[in-house]
Wavefront OBJ file of the C-alpha trace (Angstrom):
o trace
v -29.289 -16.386 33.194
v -31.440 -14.757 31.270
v -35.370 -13.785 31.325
v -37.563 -15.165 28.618
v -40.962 -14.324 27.651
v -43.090 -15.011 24.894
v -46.424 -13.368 24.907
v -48.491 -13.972 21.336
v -50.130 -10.301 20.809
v -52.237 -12.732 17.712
v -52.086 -15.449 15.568
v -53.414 -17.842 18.211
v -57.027 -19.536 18.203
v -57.742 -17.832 15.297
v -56.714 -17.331 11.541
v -54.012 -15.034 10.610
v -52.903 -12.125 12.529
v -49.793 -13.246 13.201
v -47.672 -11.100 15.983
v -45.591 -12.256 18.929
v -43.282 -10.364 20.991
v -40.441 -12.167 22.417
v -38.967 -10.724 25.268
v -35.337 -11.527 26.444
v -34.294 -9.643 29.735
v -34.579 -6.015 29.079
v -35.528 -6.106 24.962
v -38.842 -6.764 23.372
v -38.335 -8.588 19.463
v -41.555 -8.303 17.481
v -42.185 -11.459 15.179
v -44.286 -10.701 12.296
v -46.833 -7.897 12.170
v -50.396 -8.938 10.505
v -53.820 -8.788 10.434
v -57.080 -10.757 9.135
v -59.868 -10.405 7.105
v -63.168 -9.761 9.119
v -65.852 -12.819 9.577
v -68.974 -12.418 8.749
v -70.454 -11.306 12.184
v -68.111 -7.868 11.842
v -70.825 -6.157 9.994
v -68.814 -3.470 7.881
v -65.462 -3.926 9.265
v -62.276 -3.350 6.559
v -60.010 -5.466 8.672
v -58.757 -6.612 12.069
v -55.224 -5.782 13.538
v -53.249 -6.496 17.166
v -54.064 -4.871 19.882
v -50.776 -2.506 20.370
v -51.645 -1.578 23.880
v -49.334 -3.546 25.684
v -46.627 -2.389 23.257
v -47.176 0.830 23.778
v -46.528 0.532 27.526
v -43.028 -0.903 26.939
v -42.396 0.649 24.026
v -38.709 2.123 24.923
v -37.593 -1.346 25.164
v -38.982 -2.905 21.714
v -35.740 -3.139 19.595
v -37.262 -3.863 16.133
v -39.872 -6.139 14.038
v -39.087 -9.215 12.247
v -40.901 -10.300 9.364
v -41.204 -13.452 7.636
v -42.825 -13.325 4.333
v -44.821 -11.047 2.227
v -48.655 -11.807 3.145
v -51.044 -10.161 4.655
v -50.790 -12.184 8.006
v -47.610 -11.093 8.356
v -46.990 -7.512 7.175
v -51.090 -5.895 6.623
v -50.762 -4.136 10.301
v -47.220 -2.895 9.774
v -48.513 0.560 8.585
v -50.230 1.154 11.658
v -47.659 -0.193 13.575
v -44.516 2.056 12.362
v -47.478 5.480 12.569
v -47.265 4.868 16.262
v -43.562 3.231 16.910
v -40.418 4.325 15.554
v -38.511 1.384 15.323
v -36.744 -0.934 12.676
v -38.275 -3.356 10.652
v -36.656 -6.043 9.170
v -36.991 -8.314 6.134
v -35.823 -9.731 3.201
v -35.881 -7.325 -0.005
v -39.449 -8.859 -1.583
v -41.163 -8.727 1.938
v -40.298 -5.119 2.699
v -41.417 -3.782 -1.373
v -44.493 -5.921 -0.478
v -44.516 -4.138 3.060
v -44.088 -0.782 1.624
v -46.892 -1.521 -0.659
v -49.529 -1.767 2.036
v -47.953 1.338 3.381
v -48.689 3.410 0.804
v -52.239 2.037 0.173
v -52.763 3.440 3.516
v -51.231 6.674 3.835
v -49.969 6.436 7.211
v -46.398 5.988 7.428
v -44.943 8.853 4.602
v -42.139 9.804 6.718
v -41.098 6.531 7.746
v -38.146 4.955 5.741
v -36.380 2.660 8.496
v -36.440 -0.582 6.552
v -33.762 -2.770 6.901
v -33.081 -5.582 4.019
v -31.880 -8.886 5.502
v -31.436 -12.803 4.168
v -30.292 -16.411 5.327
v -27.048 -14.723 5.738
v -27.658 -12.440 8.067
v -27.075 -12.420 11.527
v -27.542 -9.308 13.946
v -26.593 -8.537 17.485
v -28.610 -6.830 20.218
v -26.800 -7.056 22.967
v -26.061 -10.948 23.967
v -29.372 -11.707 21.615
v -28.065 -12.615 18.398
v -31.120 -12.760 15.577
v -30.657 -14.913 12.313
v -32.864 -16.513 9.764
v -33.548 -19.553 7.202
v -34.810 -20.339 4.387
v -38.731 -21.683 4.560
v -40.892 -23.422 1.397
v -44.465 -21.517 1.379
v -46.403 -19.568 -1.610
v -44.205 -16.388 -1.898
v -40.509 -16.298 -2.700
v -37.598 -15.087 0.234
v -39.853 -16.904 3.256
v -37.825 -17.161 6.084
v -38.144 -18.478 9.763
v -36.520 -16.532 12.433
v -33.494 -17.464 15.241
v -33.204 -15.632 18.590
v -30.519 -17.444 19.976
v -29.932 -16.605 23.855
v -27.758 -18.097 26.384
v -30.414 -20.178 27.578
v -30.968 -21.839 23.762
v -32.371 -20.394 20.467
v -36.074 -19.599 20.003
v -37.179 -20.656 16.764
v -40.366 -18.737 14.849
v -41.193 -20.763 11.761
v -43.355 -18.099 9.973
v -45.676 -20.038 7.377
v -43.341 -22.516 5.728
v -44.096 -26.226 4.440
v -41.399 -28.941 2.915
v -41.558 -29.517 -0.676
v -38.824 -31.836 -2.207
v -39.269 -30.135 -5.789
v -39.315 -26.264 -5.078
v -38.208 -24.175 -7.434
v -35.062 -21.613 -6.547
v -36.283 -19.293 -4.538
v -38.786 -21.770 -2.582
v -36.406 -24.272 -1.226
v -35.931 -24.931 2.615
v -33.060 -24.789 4.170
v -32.896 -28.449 5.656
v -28.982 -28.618 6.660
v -29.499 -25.092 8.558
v -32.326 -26.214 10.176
v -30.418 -29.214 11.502
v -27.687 -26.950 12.284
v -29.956 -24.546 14.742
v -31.355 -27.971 16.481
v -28.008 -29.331 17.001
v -26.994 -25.649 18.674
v -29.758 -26.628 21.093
v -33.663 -25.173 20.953
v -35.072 -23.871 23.535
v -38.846 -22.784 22.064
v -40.320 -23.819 18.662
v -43.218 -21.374 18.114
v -44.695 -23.474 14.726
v -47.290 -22.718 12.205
v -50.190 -24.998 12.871
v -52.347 -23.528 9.790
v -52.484 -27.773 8.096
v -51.944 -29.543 11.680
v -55.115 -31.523 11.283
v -54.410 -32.555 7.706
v -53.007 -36.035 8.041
v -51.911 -36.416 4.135
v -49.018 -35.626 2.007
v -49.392 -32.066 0.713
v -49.122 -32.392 -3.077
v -46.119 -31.301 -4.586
v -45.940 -28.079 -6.744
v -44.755 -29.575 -10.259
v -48.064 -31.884 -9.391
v -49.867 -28.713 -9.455
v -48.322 -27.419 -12.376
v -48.702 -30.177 -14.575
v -52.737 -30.117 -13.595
v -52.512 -26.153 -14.683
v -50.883 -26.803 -17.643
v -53.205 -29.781 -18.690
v -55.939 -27.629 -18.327
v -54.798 -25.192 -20.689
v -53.817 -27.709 -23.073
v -57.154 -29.499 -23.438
v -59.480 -26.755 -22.730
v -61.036 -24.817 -26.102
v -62.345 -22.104 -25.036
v -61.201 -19.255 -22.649
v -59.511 -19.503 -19.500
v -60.396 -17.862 -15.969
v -58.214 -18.755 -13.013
v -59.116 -17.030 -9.721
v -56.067 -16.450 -7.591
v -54.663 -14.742 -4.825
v -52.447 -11.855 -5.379
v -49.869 -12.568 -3.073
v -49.797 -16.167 -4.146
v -47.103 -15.403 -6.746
v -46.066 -18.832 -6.922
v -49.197 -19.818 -8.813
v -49.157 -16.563 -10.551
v -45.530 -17.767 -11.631
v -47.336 -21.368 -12.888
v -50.149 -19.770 -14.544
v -47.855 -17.524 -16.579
v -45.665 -20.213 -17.457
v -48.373 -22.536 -18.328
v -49.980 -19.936 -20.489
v -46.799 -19.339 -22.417
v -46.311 -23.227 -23.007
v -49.860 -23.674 -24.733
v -49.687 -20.009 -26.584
v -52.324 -18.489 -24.528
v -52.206 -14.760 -23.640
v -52.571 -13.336 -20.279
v -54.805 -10.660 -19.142
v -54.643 -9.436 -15.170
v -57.978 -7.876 -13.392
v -58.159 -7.761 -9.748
v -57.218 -5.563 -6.801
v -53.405 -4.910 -6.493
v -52.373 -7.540 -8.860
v -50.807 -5.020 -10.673
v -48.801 -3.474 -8.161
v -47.262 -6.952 -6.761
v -46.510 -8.285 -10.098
v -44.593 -5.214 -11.174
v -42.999 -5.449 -7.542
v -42.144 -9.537 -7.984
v -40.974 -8.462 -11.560
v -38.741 -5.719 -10.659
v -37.059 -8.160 -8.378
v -36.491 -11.001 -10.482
v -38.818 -13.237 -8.119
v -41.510 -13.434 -11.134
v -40.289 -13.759 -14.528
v -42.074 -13.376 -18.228
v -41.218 -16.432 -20.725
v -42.361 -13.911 -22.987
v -42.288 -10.369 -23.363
v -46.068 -10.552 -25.403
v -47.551 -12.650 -22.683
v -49.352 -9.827 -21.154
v -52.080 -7.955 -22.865
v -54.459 -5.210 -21.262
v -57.776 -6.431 -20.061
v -59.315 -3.789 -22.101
v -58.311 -6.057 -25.140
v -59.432 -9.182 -24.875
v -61.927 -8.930 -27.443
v -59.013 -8.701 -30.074
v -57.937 -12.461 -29.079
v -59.610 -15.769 -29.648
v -61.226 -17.432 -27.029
v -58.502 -20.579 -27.287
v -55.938 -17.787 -27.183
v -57.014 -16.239 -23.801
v -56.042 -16.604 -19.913
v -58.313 -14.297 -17.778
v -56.061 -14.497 -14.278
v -58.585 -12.771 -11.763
v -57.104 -12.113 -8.129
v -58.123 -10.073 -4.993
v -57.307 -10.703 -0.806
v -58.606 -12.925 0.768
v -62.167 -13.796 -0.766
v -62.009 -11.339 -3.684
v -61.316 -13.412 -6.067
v -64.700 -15.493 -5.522
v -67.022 -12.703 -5.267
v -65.196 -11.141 -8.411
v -66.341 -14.518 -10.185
v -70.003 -14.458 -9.007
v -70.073 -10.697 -10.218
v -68.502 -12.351 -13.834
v -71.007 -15.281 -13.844
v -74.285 -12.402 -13.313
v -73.110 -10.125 -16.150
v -71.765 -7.429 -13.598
v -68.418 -7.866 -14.207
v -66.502 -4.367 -15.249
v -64.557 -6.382 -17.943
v -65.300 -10.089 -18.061
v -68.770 -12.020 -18.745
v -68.798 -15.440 -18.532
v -70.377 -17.233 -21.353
v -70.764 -20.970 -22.540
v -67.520 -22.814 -23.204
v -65.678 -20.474 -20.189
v -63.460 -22.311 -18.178
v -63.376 -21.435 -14.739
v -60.042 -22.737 -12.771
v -60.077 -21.762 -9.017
v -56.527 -21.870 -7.929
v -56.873 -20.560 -4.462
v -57.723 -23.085 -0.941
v -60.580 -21.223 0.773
v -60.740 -21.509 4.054
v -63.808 -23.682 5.953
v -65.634 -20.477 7.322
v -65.974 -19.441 3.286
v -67.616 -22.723 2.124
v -70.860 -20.997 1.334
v -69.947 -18.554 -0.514
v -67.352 -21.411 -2.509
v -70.392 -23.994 -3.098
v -72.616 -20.337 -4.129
v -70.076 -19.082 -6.767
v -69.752 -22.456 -8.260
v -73.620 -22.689 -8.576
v -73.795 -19.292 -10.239
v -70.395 -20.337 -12.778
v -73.098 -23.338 -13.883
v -75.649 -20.991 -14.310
v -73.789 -19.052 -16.933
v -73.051 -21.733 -19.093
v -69.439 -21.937 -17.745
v -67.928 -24.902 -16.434
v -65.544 -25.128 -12.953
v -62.417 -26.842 -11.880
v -60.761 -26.395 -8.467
v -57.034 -27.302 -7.705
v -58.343 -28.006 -4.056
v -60.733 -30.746 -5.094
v -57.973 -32.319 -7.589
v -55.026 -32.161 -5.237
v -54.431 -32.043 -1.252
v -52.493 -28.424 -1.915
v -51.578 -25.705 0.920
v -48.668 -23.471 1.584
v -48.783 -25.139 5.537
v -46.960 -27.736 6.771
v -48.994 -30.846 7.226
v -48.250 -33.716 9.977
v -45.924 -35.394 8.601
v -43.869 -31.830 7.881
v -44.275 -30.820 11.479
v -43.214 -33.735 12.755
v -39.977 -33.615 10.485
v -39.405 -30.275 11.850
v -39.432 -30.948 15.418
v -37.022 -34.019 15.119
v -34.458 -31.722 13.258
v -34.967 -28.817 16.165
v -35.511 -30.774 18.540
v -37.268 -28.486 21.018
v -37.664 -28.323 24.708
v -40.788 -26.957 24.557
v -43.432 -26.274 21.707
v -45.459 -23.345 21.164
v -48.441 -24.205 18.459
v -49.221 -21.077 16.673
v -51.271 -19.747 13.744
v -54.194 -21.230 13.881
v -57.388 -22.200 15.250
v -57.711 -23.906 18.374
v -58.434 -27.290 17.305
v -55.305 -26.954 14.336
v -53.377 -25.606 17.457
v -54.346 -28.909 19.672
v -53.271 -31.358 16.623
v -49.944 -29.881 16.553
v -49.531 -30.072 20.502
v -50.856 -34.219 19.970
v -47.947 -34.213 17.057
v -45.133 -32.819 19.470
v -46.508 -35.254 21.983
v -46.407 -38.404 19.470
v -42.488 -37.671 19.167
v -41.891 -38.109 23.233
v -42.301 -34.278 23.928
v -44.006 -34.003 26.995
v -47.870 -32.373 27.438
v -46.171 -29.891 30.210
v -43.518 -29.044 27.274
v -46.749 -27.798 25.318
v -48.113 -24.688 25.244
v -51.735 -24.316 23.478
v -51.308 -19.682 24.494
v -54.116 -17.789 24.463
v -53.606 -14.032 23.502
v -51.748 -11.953 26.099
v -50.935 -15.122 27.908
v -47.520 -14.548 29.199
v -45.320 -18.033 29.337
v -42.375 -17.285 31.176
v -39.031 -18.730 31.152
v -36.976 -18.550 35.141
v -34.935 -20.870 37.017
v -34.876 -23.438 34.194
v -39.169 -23.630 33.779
v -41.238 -22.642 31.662
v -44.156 -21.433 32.912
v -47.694 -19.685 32.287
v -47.139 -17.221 34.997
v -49.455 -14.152 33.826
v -51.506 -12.562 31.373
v -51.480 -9.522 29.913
v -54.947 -7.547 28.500
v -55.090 -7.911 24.622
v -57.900 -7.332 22.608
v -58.575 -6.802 18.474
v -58.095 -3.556 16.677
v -60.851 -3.239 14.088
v -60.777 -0.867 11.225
v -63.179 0.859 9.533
v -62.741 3.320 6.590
v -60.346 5.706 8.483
v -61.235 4.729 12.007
v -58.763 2.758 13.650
v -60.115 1.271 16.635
v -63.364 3.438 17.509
v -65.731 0.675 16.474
v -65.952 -1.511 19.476
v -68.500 -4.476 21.072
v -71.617 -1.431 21.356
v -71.565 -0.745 17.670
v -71.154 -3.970 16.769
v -74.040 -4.806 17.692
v -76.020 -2.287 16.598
v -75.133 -3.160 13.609
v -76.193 -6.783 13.912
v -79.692 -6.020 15.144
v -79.820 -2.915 12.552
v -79.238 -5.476 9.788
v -81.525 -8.416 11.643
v -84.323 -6.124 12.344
v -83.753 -2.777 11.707
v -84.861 0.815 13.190
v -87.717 2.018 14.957
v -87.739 6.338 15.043
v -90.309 8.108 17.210
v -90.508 11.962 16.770
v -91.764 13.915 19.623
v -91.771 17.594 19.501
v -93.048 18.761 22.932
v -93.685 22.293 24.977
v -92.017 21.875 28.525
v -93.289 25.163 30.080
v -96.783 23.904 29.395
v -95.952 20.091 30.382
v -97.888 19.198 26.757
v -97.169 17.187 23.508
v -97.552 19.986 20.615
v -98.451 17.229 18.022
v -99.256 13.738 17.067
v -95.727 11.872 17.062
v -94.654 10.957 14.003
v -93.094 7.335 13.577
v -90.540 6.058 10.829
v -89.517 2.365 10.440
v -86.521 0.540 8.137
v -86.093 -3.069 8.196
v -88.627 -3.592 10.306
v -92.338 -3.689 9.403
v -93.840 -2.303 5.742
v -96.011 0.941 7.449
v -98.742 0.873 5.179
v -99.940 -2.663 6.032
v -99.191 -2.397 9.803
v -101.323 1.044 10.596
v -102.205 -0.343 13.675
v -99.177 -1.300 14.865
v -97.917 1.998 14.117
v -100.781 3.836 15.483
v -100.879 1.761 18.992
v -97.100 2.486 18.860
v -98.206 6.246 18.951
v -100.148 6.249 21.883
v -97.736 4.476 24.112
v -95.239 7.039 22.830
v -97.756 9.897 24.097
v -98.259 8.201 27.005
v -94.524 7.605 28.136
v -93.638 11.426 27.344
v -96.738 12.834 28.678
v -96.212 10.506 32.059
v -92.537 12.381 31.979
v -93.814 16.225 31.475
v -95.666 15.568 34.710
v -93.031 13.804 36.975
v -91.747 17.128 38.827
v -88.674 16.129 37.984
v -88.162 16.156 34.467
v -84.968 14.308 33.085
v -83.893 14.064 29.198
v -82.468 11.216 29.585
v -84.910 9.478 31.570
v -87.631 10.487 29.176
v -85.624 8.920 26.227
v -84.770 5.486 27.976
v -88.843 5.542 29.245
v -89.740 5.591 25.738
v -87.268 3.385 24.584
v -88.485 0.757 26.880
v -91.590 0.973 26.752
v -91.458 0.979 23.123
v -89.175 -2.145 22.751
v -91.812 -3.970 24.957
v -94.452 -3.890 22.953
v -93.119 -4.338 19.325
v -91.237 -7.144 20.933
v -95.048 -8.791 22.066
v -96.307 -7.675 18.772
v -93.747 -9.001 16.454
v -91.516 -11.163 18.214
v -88.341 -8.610 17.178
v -86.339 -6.225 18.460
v -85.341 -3.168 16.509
v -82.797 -0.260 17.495
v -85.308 2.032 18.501
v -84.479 5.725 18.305
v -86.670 8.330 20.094
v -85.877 11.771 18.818
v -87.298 14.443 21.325
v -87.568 17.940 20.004
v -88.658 21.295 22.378
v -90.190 24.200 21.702
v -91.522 27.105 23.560
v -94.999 28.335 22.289
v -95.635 30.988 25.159
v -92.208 32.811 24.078
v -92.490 32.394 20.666
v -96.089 33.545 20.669
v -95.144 36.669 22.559
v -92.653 38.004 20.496
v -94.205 37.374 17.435
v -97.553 39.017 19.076
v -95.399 41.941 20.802
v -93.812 42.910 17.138
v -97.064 42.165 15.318
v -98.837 44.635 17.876
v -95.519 47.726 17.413
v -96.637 46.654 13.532
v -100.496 46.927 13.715
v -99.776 50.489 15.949
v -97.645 51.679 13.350
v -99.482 51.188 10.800
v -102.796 52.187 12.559
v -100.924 55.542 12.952
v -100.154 56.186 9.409
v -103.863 55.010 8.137
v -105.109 57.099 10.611
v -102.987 60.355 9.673
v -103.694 59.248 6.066
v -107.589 59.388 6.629
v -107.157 62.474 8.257
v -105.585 64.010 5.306
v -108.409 63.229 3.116
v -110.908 64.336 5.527
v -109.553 67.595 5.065
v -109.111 67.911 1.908
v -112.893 66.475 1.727
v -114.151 69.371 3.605
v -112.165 72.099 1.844
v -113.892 70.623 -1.317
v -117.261 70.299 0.523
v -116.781 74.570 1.557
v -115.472 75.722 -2.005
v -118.409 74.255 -4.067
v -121.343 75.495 -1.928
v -119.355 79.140 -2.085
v -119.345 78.307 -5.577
v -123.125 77.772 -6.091
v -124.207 80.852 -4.233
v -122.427 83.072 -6.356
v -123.200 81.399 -9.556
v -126.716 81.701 -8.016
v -126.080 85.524 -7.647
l 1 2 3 4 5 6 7 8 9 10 11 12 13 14 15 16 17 18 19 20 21 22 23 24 25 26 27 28 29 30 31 32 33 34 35 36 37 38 39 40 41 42 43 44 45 46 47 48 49 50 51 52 53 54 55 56 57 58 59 60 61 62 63 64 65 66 67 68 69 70 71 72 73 74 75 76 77 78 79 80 81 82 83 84 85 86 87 88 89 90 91 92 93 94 95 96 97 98 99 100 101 102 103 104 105 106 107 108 109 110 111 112 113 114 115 116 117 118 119 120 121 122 123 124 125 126 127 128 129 130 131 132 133 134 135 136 137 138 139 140 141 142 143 144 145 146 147 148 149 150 151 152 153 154 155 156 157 158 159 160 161 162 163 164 165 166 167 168 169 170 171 172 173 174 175 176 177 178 179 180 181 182 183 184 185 186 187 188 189 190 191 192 193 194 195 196 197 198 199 200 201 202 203 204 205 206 207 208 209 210 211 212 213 214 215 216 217 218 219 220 221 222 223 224 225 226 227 228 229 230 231 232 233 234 235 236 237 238 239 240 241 242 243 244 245 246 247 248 249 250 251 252 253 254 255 256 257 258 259 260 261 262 263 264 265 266 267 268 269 270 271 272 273 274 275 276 277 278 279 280 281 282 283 284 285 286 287 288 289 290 291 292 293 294 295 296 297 298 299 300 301 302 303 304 305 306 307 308 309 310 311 312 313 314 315 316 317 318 319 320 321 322 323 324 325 326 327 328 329 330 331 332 333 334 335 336 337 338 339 340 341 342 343 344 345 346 347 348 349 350 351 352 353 354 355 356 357 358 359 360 361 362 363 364 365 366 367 368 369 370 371 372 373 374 375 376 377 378 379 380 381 382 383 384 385 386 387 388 389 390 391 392 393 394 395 396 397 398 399 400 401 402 403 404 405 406 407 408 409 410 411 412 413 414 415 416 417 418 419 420 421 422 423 424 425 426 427 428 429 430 431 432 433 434 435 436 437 438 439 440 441 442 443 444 445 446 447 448 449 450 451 452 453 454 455 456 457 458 459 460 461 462 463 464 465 466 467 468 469 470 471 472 473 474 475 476 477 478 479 480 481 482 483 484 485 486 487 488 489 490 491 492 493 494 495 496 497 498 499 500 501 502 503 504 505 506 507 508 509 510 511 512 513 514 515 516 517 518 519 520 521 522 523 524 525 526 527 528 529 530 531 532 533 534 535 536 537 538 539 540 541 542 543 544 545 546 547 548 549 550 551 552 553 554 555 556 557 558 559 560 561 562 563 564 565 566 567 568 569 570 571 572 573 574 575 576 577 578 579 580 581 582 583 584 585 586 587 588 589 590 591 592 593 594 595 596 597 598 599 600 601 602 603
């Protein structure tokens, strides 16, 4: 019999992320390899990626990672994955030029090449563990879910998929498979849980289309559809539904570029027309009724790239009266603001605004009714709800449960929760310590909690500098300290503040030169303290406050500068005295020749 565990390393109670290493007796699988887009609390963060710790403790037994699909959520922490473990990676042949992609953006992984192209076809053997895939519906083309069958039954990933009865080639689930695995017997379904709560059909994508299309039928004027890059589904729409209505296409918009070339080269996105694409830089060449504007970005770029068109501070698009504005993309609940903000500023501009989401119940997640479908063709022994929050998490468990699986046979994990599979149980019989990864700029993983915040309070209430420059030999303050404030209060109109501020600054350092036992370190947290209790009475805020202590030492100093000045003054007191003495002389010669002079002029 063998030993099962499945520890989720992300992807759990929270939004993308996805990662989850399977482990079957001695062998670790790695399912999916992601990361997520920062909230707004993670003041400057780039990104967040899995905590590899754990991984890195067992990493002689990993035996290769498994992707699903092309997204961020499941390939954006690969390159920093494959810079610290030399192992395969597999995936069909779109997901890996997608995963390569992100690679290369970040520079880390230039002598790593082990990339393995699989499909629905492919089955591989590690040992008694034999790993093979199916075909899943979602956004991107070559989705597939994953198979670890084992001798105890097959585990079952689903990656992000969703069942859509008129998908296009290339989109199309796998049902009979998918009955196939469940009839070989399923041991684990670990299911995306992204829709759970959403208890209506998901619209259909010729629905979708057909909207698209309509729009650019009817509408006069120009066209701008916000869109996610790796969405190249709707891409594929938009470019078909600008062809059908004579409309050229112009693409703006980080990486856009890049994965349409990619989806091009590879025959999963197709032009109806070689002269559908013109360069941004042209657009002025077309008529308005001629023109489609596509606009994409991650996660959230496409919005902000719209506000930035709607206030004139767009690098090539303005928005003017008679725009139309189609936003293609589902943001997510936590970016409802900024969604109900850009729309506001599209109005402003004289633009008008149309969003699929409002029109149509759309997502590339499986909703109830799809989940439910899926278990009853698996028919698992126990369910694992996965990517997602917890609440979208809990409606899948309350799914599973609605088809007779039991609530022990449901496991809402945590990360690093270890569920265990011995004796014929599955279990929840330890954790392991797993934490995020944040990047920032080229830092991976050296901003943690501290900085954090310090960079909330920084940009709540900002900094508070004290300058102290002090003479420790003499136990005195040389001068008046000099205080600097950002963020915090306007100096000019709070000179009292500042000047009280002052004093207890003298005070705390000059309290410290006479404690015997002088400490840096205890002088700096005095001050600090001190400090933050009184700006807190005064203002009610707390600001980073930064004392910055300087020494000097005026009795050395002032000695050597004296001791050389004096060797100076000597010196030269020597040669202006040797100099006078010179012209004394010659003085007196003078004074005896003209007297001798006189007398014998007088004789």
């Amino acid at each position: 019999m063998s030993t099962i565990k499945i520890v989720p390393l992300g992807g759990v109670r929270e939004n993308a992320k996805n990662m989850y290493a399977v482990e079957i007796d001695d062998r670790i699988f790695i399912l999916d390899c992601g990361l997520k887009y920062p909230e707004n609390e993670l003041l400057g963060i780039d990104i967040v990626i899995p905590d590899f710790e754990y991984l890195k403790q067992n990493k002689r037994r990993i035996v290769g990672v498994f992707l699903t699909h092309g997204h961020a959520d499941a390939i954006g922490a690969l390159p920093y994955f494959v810079s610290e473990f030399n192992v395969p990676v597999f995936g069909s042949e779109l997901t890996l030029a997608l995963a390569k992609i992100y690679c290369e953006n970040e520079g880390l992984t230039k002598k790593f090449g082990d990339f393995h192209v699989i499909n629905a076809e492919t089955e591989i053997e590690f040992g008694d563990v034999i790993v093979s895939f199916f075909k899943t519906s979602h956004s991107i083309p070559e989705s597939l879910g994953i198979v670890l069958k084992t001798d105890e039954g097959n585990i079952v990933y689903t990656g992000d998929f969703k069942f859509d009865q008129t998908a296009a080639k290339g989109y199309q689930t796998d049902l009979g498979r998918l009955a196939q695995i469940g009839q070989e017997g399923v041991l684990a379904l670990l299911s995306d849980s992204a829709n759970a709560d959403n208890p209506t059909e998901i619209a259909n994508e010729q629905e979708v289309y057909n909207f698209i299309s309509e729009t650019f039928e009817y509408r006069p004027g120009r066209i701008v559809v916000a869109c996610v890059a790796s969405n190249i589904l709707r891409v594929q729409q938009i470019l078909n539904a600008a062809a059908e209505n004579e409309r050229k296409v112009a693409l703006t918009g980080h990486d856009i570029e890049k994965i349409v070339r990619t989806a091009m080269q590879r025959k999963k996105l197709t032009l109806p027309s070689d002269d559908l694409l013109i360069d941004i830089n042209k657009i002025d060449d077309y008529a308005d009724d001629e023109l489609v504007i596509l606009e994409t970005g991650r996660s959230g770029e496409p919005l902000k790239s719209l506000q930035k068109m709607a206030l004139g501070r767009h690098r090539y698009v303005n928005l003017h009266e008679g725009d139309q504005v189609l936003i293609t993309t589902t943001p997510s609940h936590a970016m409802d603001t900024a969604m109900a903000r850009t729309r506001d500023l599209i109005y402003r501009s004289g633009a008008d605004v149309r969003s699929i989401s409002e029109e149509f119940n759309t997502s590339g997640h499986a909703s109830r009714n799809d989940l439910q479908l899926l278990m009853n063709l698996l028919k698992p022994e126990y369910v694992f709800p996965i990517q997602g929050e917890y609440r979208l998490m809990a409606a899948n468990g309350r799914h599973a449960q609605e088809l007779g699986i039991p609530a022990e046979n449901v496991f809402l994990l945590n990360k690093g929760d270890v569920a265990e599979y011995t004796n014929g149980k599955m279990l929840v019989a330890s954790s392991v310590e797993v934490g995020d990864t944040m990047i920032d700029g080229i830092g991976v993983g050296d901003i943690g909690n501290i900085v954090l915040r310090d960079r909330k309070i920084l940009s709540e209430d900002g900094i508070f500098v004290a300058v102290v420059t002090i003479d420790r030999r003499k136990k005195k303050i040389v001068d008046t300290p000099k205080l600097t404030s950002r963020g915090f209060v306007y100096v000019k109109t709070s000179r009292d503040l500042m000047t009280e501020a002052s004093e207890i600054v003298k005070k705390a350092v000059q309290s410290n030169l006479d404690n015997k036992e002088f400490d840096w370190s205890h002088l700096k947290q005095d001050v600090r303290e001190q400090l933050n209790r009184f700006l807190y009475e005064q203002t009610k805020r707390r600001p980073v406050i930064l004392p910055v202590i300087m020494e000097i030492n005026q009795y050395r100093n002032f000695g050597k500068k004296n001791s050389k000045n004096n060797l100076e003054s000597k010196k030269n007191s020597k040669i202006k005295a040797s100099k006078k003495s010179m012209k004394k002389s010659a003085k007196d010669k003078n004074k005896q020749v003209k007297p001798n002079r006189s007398v014998n002029k007088r004789v």
